[in-house]
C-alpha positions, 0 to 999 in steps of 0.5 A: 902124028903117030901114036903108040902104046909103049908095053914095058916089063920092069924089075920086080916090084918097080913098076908103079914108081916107072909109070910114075917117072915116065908120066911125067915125060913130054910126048907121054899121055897115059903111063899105067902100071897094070897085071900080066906079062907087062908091067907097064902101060904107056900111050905115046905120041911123036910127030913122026916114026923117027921123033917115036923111036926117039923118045922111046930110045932116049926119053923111056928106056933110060929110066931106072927099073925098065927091064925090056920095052916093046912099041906097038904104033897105032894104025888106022884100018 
């Protein structure tokens, strides 16, 4: 399995009805609205890269309000 945590900016005052929407996506184990240069927080998880860049490009970044989004894939040091 490959994890990620999914940092996503959104139009102003959107952010927590887009962590609503992507909470409810399969593959999505956390989604949070939170402060900062990112309005939103997701950890993901896919059986492989390709099924991760699948569910951000297909599943994530569709959603109504998301500006930009960029993925940071967990590693295991």
């Amino acid at each position: 399995m490959v994890q990620a945590f999914v940092l996503i900016q959104t139009d102003s005052g959107k952010a927590s009805e887009v962590a609503r929407a992507i909470g409810d996506i399969d593959g999505v184990q956390s989604s949070d609205a939170v402060t900062g240069p990112y309005d939103v927080i997701v950890a993901a998880e896919a059986s492989d890269v390709d099924a991760l860049g699948q569910l951000v490009v297909t599943k994530i970044q569709p959603v109504t309000g998301i500006v930009r989004t960029l993925t940071c894939p967990v590693v295991k040091l």
